[in-house]
C-alpha positions as CSV (number, residue, x, y, z in Angstrom):
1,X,55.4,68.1,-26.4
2,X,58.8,66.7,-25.0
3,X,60.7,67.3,-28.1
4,X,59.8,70.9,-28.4
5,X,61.0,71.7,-24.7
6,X,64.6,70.1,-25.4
7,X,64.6,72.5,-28.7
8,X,63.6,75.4,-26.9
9,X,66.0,75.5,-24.8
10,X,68.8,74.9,-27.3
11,X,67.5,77.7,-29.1
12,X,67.9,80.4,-26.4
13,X,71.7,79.5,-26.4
14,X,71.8,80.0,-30.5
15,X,72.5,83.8,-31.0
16,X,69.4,85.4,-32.8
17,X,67.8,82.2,-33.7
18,X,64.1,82.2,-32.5
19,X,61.7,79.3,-32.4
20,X,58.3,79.3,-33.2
21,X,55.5,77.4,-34.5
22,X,52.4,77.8,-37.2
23,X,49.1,75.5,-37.7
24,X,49.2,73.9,-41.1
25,X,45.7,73.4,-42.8
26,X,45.3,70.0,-41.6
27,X,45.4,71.7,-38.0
28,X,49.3,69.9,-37.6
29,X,51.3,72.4,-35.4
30,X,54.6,72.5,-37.5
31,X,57.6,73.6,-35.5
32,X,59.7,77.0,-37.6
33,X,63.2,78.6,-36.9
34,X,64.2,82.0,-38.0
35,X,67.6,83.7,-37.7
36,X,68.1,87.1,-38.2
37,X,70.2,90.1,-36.6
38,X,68.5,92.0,-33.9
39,X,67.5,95.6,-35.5
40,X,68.6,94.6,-39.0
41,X,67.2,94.9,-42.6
42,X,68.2,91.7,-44.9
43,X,69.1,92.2,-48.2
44,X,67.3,88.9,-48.5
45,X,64.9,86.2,-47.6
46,X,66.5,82.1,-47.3
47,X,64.0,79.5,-46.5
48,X,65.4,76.2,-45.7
49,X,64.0,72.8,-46.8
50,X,65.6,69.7,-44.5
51,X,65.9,66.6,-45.9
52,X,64.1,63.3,-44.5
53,X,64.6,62.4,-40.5
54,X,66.9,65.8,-40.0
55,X,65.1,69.0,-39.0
56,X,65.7,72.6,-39.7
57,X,68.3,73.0,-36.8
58,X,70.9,70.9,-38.5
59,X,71.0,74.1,-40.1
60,X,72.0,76.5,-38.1
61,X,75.7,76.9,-38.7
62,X,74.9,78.2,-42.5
63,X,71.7,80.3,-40.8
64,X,74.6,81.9,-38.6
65,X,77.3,83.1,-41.6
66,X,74.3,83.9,-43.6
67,X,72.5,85.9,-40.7
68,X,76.1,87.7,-40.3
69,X,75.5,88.7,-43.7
70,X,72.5,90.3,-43.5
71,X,70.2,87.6,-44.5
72,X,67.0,86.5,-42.9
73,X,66.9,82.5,-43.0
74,X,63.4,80.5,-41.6
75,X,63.0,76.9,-41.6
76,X,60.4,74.4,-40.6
77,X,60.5,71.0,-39.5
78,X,58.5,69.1,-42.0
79,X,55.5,67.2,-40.6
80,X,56.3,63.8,-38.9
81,X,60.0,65.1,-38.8
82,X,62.1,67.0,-35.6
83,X,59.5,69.0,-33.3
84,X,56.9,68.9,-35.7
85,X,53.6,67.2,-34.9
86,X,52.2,63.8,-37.6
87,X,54.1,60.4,-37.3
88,X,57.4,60.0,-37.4
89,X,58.5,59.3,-41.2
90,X,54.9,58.9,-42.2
91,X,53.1,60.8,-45.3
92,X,50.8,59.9,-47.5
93,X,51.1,62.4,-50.1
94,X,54.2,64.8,-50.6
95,X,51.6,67.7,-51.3
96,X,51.5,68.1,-47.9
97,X,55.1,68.8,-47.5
98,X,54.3,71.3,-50.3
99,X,51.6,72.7,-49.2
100,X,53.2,73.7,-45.6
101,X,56.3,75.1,-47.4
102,X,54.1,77.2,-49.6
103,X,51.7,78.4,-46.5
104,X,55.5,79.8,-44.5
105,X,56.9,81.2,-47.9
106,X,53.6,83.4,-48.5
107,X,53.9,84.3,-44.3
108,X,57.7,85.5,-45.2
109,X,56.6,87.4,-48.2
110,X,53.8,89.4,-46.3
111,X,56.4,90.0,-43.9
112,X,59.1,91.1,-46.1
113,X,57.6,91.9,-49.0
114,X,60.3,93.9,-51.1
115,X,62.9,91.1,-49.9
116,X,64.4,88.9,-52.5
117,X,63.3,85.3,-51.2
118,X,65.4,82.3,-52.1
119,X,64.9,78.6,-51.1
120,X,67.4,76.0,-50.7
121,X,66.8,72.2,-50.4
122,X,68.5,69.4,-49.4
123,X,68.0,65.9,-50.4
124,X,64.4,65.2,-49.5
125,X,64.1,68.7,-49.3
126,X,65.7,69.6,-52.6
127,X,62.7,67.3,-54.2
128,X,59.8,69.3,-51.9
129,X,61.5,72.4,-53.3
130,X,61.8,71.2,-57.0
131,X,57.9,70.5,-56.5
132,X,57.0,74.1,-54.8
133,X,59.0,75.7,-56.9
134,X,57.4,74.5,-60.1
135,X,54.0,74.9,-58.6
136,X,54.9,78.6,-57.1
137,X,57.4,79.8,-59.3
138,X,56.2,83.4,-58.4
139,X,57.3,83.3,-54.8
140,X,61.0,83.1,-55.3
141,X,64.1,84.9,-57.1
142,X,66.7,82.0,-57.0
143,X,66.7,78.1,-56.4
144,X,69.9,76.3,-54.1
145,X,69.6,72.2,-54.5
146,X,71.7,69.9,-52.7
147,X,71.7,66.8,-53.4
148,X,68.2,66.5,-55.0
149,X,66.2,63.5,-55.1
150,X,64.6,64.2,-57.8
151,X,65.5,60.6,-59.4
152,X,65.7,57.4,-58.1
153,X,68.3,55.2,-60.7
154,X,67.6,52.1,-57.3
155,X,64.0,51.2,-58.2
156,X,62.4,49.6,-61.4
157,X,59.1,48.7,-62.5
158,X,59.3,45.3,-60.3
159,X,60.8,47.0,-57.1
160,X,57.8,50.1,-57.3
161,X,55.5,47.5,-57.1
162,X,56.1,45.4,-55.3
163,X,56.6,48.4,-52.6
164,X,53.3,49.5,-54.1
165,X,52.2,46.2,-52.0
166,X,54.3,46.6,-49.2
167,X,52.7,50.0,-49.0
168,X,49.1,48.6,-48.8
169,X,49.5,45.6,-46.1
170,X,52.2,47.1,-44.1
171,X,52.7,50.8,-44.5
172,X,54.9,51.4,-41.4
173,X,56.9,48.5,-42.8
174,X,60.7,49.8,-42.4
175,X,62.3,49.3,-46.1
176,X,65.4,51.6,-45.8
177,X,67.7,51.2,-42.2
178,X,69.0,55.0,-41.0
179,X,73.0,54.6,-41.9
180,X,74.8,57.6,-40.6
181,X,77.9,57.2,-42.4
182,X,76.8,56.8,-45.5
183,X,75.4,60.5,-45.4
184,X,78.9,62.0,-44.3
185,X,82.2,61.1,-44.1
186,X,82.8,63.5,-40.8
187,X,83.6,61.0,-37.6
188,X,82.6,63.8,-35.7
189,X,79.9,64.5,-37.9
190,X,78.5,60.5,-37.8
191,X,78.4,60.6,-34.0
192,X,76.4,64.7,-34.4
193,X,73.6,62.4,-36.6
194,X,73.5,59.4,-34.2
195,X,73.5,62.2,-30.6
196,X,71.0,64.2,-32.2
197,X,67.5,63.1,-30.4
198,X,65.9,65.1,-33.0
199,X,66.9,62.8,-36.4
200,X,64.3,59.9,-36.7
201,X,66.5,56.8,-36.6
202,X,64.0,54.0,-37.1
203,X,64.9,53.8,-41.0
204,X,62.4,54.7,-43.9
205,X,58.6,53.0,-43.8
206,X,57.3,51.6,-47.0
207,X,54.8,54.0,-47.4
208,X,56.7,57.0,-47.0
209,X,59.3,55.6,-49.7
210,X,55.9,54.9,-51.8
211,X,55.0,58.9,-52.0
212,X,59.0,59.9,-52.8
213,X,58.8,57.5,-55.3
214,X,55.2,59.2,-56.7
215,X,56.5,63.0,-55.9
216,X,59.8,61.8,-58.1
217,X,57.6,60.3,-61.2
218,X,55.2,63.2,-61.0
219,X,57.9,66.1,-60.5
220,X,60.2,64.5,-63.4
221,X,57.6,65.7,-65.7
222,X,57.7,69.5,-64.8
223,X,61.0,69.6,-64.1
224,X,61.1,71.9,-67.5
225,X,59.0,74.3,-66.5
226,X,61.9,75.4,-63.9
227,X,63.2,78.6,-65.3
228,X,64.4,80.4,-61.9
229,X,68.3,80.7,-61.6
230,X,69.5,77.8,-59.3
231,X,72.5,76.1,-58.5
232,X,73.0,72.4,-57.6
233,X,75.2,71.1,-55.4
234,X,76.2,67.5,-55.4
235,X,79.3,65.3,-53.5
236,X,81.1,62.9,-55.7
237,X,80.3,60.2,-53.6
238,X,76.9,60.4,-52.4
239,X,75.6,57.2,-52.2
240,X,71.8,58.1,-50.9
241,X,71.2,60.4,-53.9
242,X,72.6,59.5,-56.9
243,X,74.6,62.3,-59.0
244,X,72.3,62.1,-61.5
245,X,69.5,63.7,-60.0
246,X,71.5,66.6,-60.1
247,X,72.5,66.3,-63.8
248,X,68.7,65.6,-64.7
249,X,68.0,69.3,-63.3
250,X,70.6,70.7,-65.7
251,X,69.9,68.8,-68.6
252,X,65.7,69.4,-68.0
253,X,65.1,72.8,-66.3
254,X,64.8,75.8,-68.7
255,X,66.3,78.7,-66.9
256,X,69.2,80.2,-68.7
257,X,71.0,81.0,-65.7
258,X,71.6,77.5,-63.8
259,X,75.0,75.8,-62.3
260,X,76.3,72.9,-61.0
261,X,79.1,72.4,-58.4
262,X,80.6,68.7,-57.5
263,X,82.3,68.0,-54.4
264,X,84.8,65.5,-54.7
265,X,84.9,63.3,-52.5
266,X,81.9,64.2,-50.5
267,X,78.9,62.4,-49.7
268,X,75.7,63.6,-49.4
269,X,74.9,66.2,-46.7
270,X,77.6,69.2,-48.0
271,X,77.6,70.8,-45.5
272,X,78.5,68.4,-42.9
273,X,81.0,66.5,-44.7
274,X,84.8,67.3,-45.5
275,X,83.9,70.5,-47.5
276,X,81.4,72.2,-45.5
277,X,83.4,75.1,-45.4
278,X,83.7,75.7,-49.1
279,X,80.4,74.6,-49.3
280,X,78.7,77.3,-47.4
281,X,81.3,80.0,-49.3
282,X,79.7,78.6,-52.5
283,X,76.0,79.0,-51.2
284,X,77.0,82.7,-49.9
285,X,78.7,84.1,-52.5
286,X,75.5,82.5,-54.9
287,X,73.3,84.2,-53.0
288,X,75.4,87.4,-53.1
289,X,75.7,87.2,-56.4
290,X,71.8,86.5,-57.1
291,X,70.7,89.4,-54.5
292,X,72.8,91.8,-56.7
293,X,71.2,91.0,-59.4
294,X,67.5,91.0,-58.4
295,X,68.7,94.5,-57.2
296,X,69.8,95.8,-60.5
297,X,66.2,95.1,-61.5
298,X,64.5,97.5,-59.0
């Protein structure tokens, strides 16, 4: 697969980051990153969920502080997305997402299986998490959202449906064009996105959009049963998730320890915009504080 050579070799440049690969249970080869110190024992697990047309790679600046910290951090490209096998953009049901995430959390808990796991979830990836969390609470000690879509304030009644049709006729319809700078304000971080032969530029199919819209309806519902510590993360000026996807979790989820953190003046992917660096310092010293406390426990 052409994609996964160009990766590979990247990787063997990345200091402790190791590519692999696992079969899903439709037989999809989905393409997995892991960073951790050579000869080291984490503290704890982080399992990163990417959000739509990225891949686990954009990543890897947060795997490396986190790594230097003595945390072990695995990520997989979602099917249809980076080196992963399926079409590009394509799904028919977010299960399937779920399902994968599920299949390589229970791997890292076999593998470190007195490890505080966490999972964190950006965008797209903060609503697959929201959905494996609630249907696998058990796996994990502590939730990190960024950006969730977890609610959609753009599409009515009228506009569902009439994608609904879209959906049927034309599937691989494009509904949505890929717009680099509204996900960051960075210049430098606009022409990363646009370079990156890896992010799926062709814009969002109608089908796709379809099964968010479904997973957001569906996960809305049991948003409540949520009651694992988390923190949310949202930029005041995201303009692909709207803020109050993020308030929704706060003002739904049970769990008595939760926390939200707005970035002014950001836009949506945290930590590629103006305050990536205090935006990884929150997610670290979260985590820090969260792996303490699971500690206290034992």
């Amino acid at each position: 697969m052409q994609r996964c050579a160009s990766v590979k070799t990247i990787c063997n440049t990345m200091a402790e980051c190791c590519c692999s690969s696992i079969k899903n249970k439709d037989g999809l080869t989905v393409f997995t990153r892991s960073w951790m110190k050579d000869k080291c024992n984490p503290k704890a697990v982080l399992f990163i969920s990417h959000g739509v047309t990225e891949h686990c790679g954009r990543f890897h600046k947060l795997a490396t502080i986190l790594q230097e910290n003595d945390y072990a951090v695995y990520g997989h490209d979602h099917v249809g997305h980076g080196n992963s096998d399926g079409e590009r953009i394509h799904i028919d049901d977010y299960q399937t997402y779920v399902t994968d995430v599920i299949q390589h959390v229970e791997l890292l808990k076999s593998k470190h299986p007195n490890l505080p796991l966490f999972i964190y979830g950006e965008s797209m990836g903060g609503l697959i998490t929201a959905m494996t969390v609630v249907e696998r609470p058990d796996l994990f000690t502590g939730v990190i959202f960024s950006a969730p879509a977890i609610v959609n304030v753009n599409v009515g009644f009228f506009k569902y449906y009439v994608l609904k049709v879209v959906s049927y006729f034309a599937p691989h319809h494009i509904v949505l064009p890929y717009v680099p700078k509204i996900i960051t304000s960075d210049p430098e971080e606009v022409k990363g996105l646009i370079d990156d032969s890896l992010i799926c530029q062709d814009g969002l199919k109608a089908k796709w959009s379809l099964a968010t819209l479904d997973a957001q309806y569906k996960v809305q519902q049991r948003i409540p049963e949520i009651q694992l510590p988390f923190i949310t993360l949202h930029g005041s000026k995201d303009r692909v998730v709207d803020i109050v996807s993020s308030h929704f979790l706060m003002d739904h989820a049970k769990s008595e320890d939760k926390m939200m953190k707005v970035f002014e003046g950001s836009r949506h992917t945290l930590l590629h915009d103006i305050h990536k660096e205090e935006a990884t310092q929150v997610v670290l010293e979260w985590l820090n504080k969260h792996c303490n406390k699971d500690a206290s426990k034992l």
